[in-house]
Each structure stands twice: as structure tokens, then as C-alpha cells.
Biotite code that builds the C-alpha atoms (Angstrom):
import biotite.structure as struc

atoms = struc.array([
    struc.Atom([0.000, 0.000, 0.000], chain_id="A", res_id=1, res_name="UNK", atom_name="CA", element="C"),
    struc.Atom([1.556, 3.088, -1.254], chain_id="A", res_id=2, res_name="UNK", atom_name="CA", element="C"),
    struc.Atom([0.935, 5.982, 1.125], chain_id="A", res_id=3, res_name="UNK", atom_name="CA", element="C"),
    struc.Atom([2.255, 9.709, 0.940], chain_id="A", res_id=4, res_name="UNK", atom_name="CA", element="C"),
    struc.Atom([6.192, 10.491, 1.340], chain_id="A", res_id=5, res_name="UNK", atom_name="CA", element="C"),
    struc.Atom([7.170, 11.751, 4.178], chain_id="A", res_id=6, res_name="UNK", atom_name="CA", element="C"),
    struc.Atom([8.616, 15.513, 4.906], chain_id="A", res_id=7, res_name="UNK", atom_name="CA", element="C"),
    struc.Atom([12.102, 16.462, 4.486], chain_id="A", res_id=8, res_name="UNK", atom_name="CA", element="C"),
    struc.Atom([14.046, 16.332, 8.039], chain_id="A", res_id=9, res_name="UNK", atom_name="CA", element="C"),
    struc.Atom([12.866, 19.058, 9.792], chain_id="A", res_id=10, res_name="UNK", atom_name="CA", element="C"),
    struc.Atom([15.481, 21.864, 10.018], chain_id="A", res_id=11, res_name="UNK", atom_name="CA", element="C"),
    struc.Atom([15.817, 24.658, 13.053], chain_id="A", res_id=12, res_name="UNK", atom_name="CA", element="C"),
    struc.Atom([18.521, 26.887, 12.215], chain_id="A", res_id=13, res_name="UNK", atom_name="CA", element="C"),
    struc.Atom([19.419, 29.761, 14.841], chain_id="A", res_id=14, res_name="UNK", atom_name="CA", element="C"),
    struc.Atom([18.909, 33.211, 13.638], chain_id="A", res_id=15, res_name="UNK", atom_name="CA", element="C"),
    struc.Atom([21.636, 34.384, 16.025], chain_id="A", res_id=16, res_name="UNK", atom_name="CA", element="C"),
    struc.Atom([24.224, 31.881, 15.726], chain_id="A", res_id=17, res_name="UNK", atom_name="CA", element="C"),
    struc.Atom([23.466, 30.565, 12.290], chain_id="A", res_id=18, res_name="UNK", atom_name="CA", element="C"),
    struc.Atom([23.684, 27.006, 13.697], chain_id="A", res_id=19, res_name="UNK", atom_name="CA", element="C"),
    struc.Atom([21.748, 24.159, 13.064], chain_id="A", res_id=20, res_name="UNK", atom_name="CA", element="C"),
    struc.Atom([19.586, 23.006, 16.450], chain_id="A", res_id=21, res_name="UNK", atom_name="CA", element="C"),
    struc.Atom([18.191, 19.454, 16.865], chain_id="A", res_id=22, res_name="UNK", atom_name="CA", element="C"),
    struc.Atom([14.659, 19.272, 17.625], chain_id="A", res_id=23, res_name="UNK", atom_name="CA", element="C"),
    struc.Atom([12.970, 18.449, 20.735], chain_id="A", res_id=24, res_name="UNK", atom_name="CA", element="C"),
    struc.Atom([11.695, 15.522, 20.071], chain_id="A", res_id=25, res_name="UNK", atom_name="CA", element="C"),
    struc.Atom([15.235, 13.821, 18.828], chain_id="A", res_id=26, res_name="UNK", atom_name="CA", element="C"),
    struc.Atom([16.502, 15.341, 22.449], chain_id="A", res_id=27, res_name="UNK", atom_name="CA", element="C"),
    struc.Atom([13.566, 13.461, 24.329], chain_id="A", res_id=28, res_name="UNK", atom_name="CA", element="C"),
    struc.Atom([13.523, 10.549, 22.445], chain_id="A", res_id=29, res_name="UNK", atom_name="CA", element="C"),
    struc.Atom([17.884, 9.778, 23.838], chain_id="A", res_id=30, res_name="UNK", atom_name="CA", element="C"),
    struc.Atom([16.740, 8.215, 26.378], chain_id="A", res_id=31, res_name="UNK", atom_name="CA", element="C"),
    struc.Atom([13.509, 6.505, 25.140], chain_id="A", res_id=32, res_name="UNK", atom_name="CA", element="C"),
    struc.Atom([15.707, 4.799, 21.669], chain_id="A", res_id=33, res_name="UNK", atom_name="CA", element="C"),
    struc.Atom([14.645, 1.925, 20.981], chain_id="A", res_id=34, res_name="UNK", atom_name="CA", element="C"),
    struc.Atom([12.380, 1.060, 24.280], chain_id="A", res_id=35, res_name="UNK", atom_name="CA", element="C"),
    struc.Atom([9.291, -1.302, 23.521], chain_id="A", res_id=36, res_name="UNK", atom_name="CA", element="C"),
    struc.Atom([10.199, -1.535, 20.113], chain_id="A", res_id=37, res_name="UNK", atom_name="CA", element="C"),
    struc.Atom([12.010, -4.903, 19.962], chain_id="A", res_id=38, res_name="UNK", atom_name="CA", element="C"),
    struc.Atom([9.217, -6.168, 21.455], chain_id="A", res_id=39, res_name="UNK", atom_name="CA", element="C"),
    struc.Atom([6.498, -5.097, 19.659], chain_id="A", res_id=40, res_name="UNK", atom_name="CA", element="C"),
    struc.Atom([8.437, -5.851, 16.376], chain_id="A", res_id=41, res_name="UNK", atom_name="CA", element="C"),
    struc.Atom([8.634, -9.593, 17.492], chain_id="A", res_id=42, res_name="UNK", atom_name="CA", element="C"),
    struc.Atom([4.868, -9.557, 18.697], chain_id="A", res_id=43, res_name="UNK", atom_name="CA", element="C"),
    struc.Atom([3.783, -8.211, 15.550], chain_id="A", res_id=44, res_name="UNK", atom_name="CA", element="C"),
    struc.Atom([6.074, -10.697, 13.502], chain_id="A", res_id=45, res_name="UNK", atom_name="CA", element="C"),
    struc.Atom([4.701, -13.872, 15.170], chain_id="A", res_id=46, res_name="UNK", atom_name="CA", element="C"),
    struc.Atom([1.136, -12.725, 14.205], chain_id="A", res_id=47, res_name="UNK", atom_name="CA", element="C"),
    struc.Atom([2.857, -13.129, 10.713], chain_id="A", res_id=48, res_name="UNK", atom_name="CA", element="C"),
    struc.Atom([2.672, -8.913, 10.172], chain_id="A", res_id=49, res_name="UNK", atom_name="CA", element="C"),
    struc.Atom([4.891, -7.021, 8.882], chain_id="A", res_id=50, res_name="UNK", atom_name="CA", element="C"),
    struc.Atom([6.298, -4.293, 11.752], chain_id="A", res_id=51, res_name="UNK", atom_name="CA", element="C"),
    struc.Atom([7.527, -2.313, 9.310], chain_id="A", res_id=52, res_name="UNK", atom_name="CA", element="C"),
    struc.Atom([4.415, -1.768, 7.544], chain_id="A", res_id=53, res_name="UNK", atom_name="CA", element="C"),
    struc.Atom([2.225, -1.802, 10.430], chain_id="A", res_id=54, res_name="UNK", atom_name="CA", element="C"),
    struc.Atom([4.570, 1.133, 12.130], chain_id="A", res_id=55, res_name="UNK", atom_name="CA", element="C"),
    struc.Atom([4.448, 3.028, 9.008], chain_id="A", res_id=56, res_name="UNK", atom_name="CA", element="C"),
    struc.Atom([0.721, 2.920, 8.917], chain_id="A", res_id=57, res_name="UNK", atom_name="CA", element="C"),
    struc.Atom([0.686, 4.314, 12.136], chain_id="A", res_id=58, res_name="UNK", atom_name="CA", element="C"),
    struc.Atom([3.039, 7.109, 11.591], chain_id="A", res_id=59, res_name="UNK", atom_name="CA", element="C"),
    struc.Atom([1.096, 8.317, 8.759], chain_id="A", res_id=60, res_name="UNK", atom_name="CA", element="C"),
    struc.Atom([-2.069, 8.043, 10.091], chain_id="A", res_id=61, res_name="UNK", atom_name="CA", element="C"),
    struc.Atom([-0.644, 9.786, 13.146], chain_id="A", res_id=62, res_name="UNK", atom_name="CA", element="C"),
    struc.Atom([0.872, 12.640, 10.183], chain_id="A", res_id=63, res_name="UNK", atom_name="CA", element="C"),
    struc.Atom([-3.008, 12.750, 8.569], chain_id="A", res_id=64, res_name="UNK", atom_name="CA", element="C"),
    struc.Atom([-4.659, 13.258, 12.263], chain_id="A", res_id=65, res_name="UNK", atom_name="CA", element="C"),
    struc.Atom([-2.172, 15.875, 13.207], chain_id="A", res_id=66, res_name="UNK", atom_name="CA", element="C"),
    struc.Atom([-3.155, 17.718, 9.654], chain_id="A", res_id=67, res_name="UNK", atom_name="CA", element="C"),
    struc.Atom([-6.535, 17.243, 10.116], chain_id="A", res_id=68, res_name="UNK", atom_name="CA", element="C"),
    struc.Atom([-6.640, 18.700, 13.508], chain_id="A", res_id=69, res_name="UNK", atom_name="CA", element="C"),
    struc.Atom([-4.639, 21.753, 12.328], chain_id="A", res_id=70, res_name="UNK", atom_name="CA", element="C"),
    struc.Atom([-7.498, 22.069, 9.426], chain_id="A", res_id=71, res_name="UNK", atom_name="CA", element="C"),
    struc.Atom([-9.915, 22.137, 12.104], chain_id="A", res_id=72, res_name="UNK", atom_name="CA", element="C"),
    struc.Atom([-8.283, 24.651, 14.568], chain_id="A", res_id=73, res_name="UNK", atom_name="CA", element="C"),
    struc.Atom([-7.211, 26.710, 11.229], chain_id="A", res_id=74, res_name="UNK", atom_name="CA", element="C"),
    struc.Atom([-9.288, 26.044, 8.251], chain_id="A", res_id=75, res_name="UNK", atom_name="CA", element="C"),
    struc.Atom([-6.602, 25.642, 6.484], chain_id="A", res_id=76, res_name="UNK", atom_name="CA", element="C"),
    struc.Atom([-6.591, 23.012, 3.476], chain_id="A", res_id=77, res_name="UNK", atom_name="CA", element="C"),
    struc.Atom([-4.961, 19.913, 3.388], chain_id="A", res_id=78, res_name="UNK", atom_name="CA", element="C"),
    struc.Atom([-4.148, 17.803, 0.419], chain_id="A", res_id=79, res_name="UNK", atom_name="CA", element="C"),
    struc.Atom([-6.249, 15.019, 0.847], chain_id="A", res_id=80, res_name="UNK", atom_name="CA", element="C"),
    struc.Atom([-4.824, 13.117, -2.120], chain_id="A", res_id=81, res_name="UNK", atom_name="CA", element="C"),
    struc.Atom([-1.569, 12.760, -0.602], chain_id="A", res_id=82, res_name="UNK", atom_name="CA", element="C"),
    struc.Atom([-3.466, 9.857, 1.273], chain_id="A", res_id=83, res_name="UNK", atom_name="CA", element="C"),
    struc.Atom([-5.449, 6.649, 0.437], chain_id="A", res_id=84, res_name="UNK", atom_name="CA", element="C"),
    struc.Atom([-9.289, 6.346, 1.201], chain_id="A", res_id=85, res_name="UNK", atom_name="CA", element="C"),
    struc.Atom([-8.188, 3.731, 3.519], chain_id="A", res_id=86, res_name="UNK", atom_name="CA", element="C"),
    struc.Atom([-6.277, 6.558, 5.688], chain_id="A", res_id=87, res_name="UNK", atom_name="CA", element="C"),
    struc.Atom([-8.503, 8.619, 5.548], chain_id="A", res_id=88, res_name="UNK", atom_name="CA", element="C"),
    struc.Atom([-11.269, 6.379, 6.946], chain_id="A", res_id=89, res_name="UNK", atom_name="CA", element="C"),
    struc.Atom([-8.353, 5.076, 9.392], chain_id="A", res_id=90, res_name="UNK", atom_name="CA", element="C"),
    struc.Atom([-8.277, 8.734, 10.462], chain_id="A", res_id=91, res_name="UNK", atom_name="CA", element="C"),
    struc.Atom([-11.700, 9.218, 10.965], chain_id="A", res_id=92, res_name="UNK", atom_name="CA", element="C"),
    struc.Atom([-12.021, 6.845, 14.628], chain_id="A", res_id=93, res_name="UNK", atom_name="CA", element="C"),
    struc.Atom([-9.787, 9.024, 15.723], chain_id="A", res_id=94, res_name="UNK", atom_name="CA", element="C"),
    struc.Atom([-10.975, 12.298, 14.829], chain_id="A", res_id=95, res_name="UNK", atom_name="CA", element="C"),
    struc.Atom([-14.237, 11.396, 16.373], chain_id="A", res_id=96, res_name="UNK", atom_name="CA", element="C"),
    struc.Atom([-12.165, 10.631, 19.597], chain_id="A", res_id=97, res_name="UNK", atom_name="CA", element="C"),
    struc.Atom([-10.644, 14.582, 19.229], chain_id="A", res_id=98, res_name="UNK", atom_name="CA", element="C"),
    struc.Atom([-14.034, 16.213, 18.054], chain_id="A", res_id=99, res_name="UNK", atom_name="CA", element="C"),
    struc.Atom([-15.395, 14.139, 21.180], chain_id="A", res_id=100, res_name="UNK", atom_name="CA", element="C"),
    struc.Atom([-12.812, 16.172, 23.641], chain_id="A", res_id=101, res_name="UNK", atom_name="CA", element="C"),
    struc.Atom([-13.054, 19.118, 21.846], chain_id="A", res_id=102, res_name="UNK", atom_name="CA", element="C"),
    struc.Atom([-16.882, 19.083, 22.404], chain_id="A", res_id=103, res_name="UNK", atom_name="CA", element="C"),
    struc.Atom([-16.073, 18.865, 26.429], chain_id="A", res_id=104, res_name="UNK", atom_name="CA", element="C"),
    struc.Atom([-13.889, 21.610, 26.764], chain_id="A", res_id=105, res_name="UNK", atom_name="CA", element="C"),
    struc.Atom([-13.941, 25.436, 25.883], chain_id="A", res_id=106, res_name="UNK", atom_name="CA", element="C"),
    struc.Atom([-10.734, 26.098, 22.932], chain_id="A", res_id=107, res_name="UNK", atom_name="CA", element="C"),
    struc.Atom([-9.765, 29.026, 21.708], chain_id="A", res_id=108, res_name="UNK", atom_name="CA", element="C"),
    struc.Atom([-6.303, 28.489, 19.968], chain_id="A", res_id=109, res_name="UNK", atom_name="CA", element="C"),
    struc.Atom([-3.377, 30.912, 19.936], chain_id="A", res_id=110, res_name="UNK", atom_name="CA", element="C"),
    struc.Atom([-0.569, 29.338, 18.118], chain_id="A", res_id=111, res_name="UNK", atom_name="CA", element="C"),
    struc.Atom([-1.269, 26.389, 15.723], chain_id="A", res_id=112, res_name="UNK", atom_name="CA", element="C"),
    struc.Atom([2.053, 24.268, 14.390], chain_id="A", res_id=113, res_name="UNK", atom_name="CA", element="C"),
    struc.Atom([4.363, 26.801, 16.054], chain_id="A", res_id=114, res_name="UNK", atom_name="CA", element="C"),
    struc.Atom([8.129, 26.848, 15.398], chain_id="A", res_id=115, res_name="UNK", atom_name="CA", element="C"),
    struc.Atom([10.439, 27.935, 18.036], chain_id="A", res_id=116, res_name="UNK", atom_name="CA", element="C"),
    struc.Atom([13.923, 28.142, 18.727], chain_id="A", res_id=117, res_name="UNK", atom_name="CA", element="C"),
    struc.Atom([15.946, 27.974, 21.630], chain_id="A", res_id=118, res_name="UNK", atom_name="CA", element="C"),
    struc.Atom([19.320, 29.677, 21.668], chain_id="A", res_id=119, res_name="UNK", atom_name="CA", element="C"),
    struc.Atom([19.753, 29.404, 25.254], chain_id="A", res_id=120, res_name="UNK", atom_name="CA", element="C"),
    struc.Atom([19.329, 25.264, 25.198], chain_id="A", res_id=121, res_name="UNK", atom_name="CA", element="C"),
    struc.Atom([20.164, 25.465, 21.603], chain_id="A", res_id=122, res_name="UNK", atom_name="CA", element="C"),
    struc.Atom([17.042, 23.411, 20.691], chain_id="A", res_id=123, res_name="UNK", atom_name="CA", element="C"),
    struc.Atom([14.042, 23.535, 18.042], chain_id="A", res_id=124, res_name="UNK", atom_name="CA", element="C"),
    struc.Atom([10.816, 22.992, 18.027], chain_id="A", res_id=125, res_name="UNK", atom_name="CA", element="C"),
    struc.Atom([7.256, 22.668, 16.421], chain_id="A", res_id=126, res_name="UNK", atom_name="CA", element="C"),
    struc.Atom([4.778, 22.650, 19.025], chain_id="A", res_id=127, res_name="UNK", atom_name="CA", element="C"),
    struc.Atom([1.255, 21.362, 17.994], chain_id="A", res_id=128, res_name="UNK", atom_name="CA", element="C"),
    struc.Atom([-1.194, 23.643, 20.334], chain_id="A", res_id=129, res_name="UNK", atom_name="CA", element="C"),
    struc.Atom([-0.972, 26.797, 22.457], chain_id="A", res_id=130, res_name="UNK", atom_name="CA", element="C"),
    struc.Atom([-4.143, 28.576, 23.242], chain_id="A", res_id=131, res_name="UNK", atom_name="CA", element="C"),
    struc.Atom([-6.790, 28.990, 26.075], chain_id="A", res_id=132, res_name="UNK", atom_name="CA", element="C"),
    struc.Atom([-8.571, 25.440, 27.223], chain_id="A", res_id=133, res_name="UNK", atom_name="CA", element="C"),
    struc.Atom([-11.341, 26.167, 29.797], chain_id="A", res_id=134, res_name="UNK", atom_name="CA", element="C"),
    struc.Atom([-9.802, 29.491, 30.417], chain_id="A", res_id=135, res_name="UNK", atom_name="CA", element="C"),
    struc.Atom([-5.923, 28.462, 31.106], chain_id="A", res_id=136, res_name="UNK", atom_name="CA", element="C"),
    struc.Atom([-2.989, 29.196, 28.330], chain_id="A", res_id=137, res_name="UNK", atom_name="CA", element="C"),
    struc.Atom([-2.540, 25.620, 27.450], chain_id="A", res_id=138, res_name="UNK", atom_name="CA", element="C"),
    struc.Atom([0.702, 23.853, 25.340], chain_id="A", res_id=139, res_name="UNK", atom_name="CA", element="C"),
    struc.Atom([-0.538, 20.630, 23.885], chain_id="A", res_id=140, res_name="UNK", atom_name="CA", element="C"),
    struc.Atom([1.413, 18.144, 22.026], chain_id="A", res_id=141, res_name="UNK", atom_name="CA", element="C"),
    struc.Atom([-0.646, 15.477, 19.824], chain_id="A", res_id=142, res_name="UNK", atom_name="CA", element="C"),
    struc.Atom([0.534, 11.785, 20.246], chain_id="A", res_id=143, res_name="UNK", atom_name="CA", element="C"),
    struc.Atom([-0.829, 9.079, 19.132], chain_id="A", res_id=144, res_name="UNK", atom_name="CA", element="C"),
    struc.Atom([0.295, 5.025, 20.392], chain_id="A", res_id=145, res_name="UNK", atom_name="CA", element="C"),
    struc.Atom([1.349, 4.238, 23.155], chain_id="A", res_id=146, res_name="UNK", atom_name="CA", element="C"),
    struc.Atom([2.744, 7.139, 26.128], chain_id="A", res_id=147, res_name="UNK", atom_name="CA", element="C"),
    struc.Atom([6.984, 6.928, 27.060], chain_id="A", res_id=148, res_name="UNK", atom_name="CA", element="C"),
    struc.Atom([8.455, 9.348, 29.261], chain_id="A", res_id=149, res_name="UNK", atom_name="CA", element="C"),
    struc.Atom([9.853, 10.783, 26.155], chain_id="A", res_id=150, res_name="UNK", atom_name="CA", element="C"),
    struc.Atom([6.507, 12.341, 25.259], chain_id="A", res_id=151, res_name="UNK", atom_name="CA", element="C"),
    struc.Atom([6.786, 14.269, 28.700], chain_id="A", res_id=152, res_name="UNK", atom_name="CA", element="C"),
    struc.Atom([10.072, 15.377, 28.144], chain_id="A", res_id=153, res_name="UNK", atom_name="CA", element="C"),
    struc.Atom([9.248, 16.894, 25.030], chain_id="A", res_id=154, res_name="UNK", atom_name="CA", element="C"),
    struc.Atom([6.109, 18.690, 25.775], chain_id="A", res_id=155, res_name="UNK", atom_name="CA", element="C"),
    struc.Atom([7.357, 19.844, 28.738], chain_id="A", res_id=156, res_name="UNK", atom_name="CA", element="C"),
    struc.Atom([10.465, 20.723, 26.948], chain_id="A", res_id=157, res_name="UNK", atom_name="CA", element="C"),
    struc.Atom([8.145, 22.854, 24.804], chain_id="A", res_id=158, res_name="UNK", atom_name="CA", element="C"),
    struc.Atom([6.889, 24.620, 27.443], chain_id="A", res_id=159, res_name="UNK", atom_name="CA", element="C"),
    struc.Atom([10.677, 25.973, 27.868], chain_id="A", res_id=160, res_name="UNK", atom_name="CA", element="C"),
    struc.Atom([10.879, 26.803, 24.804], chain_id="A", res_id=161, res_name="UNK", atom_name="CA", element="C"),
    struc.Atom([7.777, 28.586, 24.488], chain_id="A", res_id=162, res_name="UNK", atom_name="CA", element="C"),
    struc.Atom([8.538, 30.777, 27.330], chain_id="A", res_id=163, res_name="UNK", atom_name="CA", element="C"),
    struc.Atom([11.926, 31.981, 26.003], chain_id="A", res_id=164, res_name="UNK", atom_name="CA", element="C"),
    struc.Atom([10.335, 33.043, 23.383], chain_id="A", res_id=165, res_name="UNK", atom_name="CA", element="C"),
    struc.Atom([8.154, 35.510, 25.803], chain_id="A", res_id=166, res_name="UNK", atom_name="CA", element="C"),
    struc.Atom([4.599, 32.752, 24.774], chain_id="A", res_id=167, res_name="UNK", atom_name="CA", element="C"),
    struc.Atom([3.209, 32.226, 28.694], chain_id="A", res_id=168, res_name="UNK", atom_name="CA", element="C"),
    struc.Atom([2.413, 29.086, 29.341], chain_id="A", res_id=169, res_name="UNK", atom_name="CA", element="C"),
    struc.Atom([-0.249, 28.038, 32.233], chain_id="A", res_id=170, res_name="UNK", atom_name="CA", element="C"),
    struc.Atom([0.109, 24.638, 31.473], chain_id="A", res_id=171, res_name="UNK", atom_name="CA", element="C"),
    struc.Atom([1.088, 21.337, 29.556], chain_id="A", res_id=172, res_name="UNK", atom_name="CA", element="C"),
    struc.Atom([-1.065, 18.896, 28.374], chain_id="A", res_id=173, res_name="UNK", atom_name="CA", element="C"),
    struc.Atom([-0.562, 15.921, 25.896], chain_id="A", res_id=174, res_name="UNK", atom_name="CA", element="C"),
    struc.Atom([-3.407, 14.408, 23.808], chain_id="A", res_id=175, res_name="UNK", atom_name="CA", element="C"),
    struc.Atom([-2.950, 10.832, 23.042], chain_id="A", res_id=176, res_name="UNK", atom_name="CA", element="C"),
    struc.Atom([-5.547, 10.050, 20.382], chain_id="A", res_id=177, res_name="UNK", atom_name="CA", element="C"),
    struc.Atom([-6.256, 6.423, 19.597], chain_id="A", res_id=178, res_name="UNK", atom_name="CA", element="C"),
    struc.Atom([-6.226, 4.930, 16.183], chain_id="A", res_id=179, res_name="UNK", atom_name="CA", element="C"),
    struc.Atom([-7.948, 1.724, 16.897], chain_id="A", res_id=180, res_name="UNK", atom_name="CA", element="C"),
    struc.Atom([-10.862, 0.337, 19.750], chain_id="A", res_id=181, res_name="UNK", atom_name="CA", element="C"),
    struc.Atom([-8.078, -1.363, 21.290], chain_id="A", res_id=182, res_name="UNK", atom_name="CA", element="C"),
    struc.Atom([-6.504, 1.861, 22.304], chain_id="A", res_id=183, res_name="UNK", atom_name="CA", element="C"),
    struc.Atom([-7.649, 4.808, 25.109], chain_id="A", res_id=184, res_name="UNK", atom_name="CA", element="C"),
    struc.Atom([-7.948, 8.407, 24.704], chain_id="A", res_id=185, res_name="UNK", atom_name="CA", element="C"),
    struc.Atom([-5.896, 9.899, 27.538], chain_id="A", res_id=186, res_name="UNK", atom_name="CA", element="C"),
    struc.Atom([-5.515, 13.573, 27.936], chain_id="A", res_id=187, res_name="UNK", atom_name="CA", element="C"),
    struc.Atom([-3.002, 14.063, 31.102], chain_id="A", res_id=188, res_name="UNK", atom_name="CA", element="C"),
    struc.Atom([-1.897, 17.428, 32.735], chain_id="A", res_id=189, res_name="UNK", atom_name="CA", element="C"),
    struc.Atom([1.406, 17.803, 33.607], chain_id="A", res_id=190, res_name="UNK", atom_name="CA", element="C"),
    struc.Atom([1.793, 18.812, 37.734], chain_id="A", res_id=191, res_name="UNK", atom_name="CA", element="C"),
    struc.Atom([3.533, 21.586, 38.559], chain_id="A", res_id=192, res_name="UNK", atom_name="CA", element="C"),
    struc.Atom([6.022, 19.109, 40.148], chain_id="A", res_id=193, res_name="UNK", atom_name="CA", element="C"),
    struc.Atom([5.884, 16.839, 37.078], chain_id="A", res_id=194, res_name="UNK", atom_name="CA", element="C"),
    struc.Atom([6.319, 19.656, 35.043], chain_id="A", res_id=195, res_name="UNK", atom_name="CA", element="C"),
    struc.Atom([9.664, 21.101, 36.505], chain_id="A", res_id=196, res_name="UNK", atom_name="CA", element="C"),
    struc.Atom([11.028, 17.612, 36.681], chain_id="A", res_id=197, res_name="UNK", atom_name="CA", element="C"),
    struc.Atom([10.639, 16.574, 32.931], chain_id="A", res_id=198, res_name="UNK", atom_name="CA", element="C"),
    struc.Atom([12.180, 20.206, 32.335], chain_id="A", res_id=199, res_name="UNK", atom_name="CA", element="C"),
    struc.Atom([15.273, 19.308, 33.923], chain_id="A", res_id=200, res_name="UNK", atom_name="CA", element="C"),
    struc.Atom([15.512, 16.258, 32.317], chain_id="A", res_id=201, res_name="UNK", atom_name="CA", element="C"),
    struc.Atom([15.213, 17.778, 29.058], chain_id="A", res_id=202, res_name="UNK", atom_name="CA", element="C"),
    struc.Atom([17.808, 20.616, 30.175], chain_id="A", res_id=203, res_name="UNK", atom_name="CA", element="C"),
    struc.Atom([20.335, 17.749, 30.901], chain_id="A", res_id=204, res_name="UNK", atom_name="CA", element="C"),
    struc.Atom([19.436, 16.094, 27.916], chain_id="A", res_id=205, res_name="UNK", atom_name="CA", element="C"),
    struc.Atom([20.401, 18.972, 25.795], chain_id="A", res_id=206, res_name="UNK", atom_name="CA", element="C"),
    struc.Atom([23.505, 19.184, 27.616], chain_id="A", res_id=207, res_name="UNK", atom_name="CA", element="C"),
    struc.Atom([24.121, 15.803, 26.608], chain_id="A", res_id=208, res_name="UNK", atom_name="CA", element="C"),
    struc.Atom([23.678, 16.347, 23.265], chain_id="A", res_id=209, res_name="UNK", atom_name="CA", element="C"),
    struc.Atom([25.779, 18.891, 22.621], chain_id="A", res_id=210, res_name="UNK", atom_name="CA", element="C"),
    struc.Atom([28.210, 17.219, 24.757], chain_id="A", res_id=211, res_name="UNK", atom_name="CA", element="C"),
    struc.Atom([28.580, 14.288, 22.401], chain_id="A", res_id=212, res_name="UNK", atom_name="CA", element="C"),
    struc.Atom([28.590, 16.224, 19.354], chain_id="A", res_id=213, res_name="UNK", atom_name="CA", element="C"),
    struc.Atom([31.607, 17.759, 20.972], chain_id="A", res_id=214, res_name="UNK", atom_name="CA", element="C"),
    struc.Atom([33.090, 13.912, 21.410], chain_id="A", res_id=215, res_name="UNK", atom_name="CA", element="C"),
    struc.Atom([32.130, 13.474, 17.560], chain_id="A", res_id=216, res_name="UNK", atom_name="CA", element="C"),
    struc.Atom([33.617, 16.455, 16.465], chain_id="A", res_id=217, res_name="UNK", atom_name="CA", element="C"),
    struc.Atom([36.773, 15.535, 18.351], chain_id="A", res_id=218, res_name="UNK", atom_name="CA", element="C"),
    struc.Atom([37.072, 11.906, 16.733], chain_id="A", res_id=219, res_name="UNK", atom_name="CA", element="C"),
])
């Protein structure tokens, strides 16, 4: 099944310093690599699937929700050819699921696909959501599958970003939107505790980073 190509690697490159930032969600995902996926490959595998196929299902139907969402919040167009009836009706469960919370909640959206730069972490990102749900200034990151500590580190990551960047932030929220009945629509708030935690993970993170591009460099 032939399904759309997939964007270009997305670039973040520092007005100031001219360099080239890595994005948040490469930084969060150093210490998630490669957790769960073994496992699900071989699961997948003995039910005689393809994981390869199955995963890239996912991530594009996780790409056509994200663009559907930003249609809704935006009205702007999306080209729907770039996907197969069957993705698009894949897409539908789980845009009932968002139009579902949507319905419960008071949204008033601010900043829709946002991207921001960090020059003090040296960092980039494009954050899904920031706007006013029930009343509070709200940074939400879309997910879709299953919900690592990465996805934590990264939104609340965002939230840094966001507010070097002088964009206020009340709080962080993540929207983990099902694909199939199997799966649950969860919608957690980050604590204030939670929330400072995961931000000094994904400070030490970036330290890391840059760290080892030092080693690289080196070698």
C-alpha cells in the first residue's frame, strides 16, 4: 500500500548563531531509543505482520490526524490526495475521539504548528497547540500510540521553549488520540512538580547532546 512520502528532516537553524539546532523531540527521544520496540516488532512478527508496515501505517495516520486537527483549529486546506481512502477512513475513529474532547472543553487556539527556537538550550521545536482550554494558556502536544516518558520530556520541553520566546504558558497537556478500539484516549496534565522535573531532564538532555557532538567532532 503506497501511502504519501514523508517531509524532508525538519530543520531549526538559529537566527543568532546561524547554527543548526536538533529538535525536541530527537533530544527526548535519547533516552527513550529503541524502548518497547524490539518487542512489539517480534509480537507483531509472530502474528505473521509485517512491523515495518504496520509502524508506518501508524506514523502516517498519526501525520493525517495531526493535519486534520490543524485544518480544524485553522481552516486551512490539506491535500487530501496525498493519502489513500483507507487513511482517511483510518483517520476518521480518531478524529471522532478529538471532536469528542473538543466538544467537552472550551478552545480558543493561539498558536497552531508553532516553530520555536531555543538559543539558550540550543534546541528547536514545532509545538502542535498553544491557546486557552477552559480558560488556562494551554501547550498541547498530539501523540498518538502508546505514552513513554519521552513524550513528557518533550512537551514539557516545549513549554521551555515557548517561554523563552516571551509565549506564557499556564500549562502542559498531551493528547494521546487512539487509532484503533483497542486503544484509550488519555488527555493528562502535567503537575507543577511533574512539570519542573521533565524540564530538567530535558535541560540535561540537551547538555548531553551537545556534549557528544563535541566527542564526535573531536574523533
Amino acid at each position: 500500500m503506497k501511502e504519501k512520502k514523508h517531509k524532508l528532516h525538519q530543520q531549526y537553524i538559529s537566527k543568532v548563531t546561524g547554527q543548526e539546532y536538533p529538535g525536541g523531540s530527537t533530544i527526548a527521544n535519547m533516552l527513550d531509543k529503541g524502548f518497547g520496540m524490539v518487542g512489539s516488532a517480534v509480537k507483531l512478527t509472530k502474528a505473521g505482520l509485517d512491523y515495518k508496515q504496520v509502524w508506518g501505517e501508524k506514523r502516517d495516520a498519526g501525520s493525517l490526524v495531526h493535519e486534520r486537527i490543524l485544518q480544524d483549529l485553522t481552516g486551512k486546506e490539506f491535500d487530501e490526495k496525498k493519502y489513500t481512502g483507507y487513511m482517511i477512513e483510518r483517520s476518521n475513529k480518531s478524529m471522532d475521539k478529538y471532536y469528542a474532547w473538543k466538544k467537552s472543553h472550551k478552545i480558543k487556539p493561539i498558536h497552531c504548528e508553532k516553530e520555536l527556537i531555543s538559543d539558550q538550550l540550543r534546541v528547536g521545536g514545532t509545538i502542535d497547540f498553544i491557546g486557552e482550554v477552559d480558560g488556562k494558556v494551554t501547550l498541547i502536544d498530539y501523540k498518538s500510540g502508546g505514552l513513554y516518558d519521552s513524550a513528557f520530556i518533550q512537551s514539557a520541553g516545549y513549554g521551555l521553549i515557548a517561554q523563552e520566546n516571551n509565549i506564557q504558558i499556564a500549562q502542559v497537556q498531551i493528547l494521546n488520540i487512539p487509532q484503533t478500539d483497542d486503544e484509550r484516549f488519555l488527555e493528562p496534565i502535567l503537575t507543577d512538580d511533574e512539570r519542573h522535573i521533565y524540564e530538567d531532564i530535558f535541560i540535561k538532555l540537551c547538555n548531553i547532546y551537545w556534549l557528544k557532538s563535541k566527542l564526535k567532532e573531536k574523533k
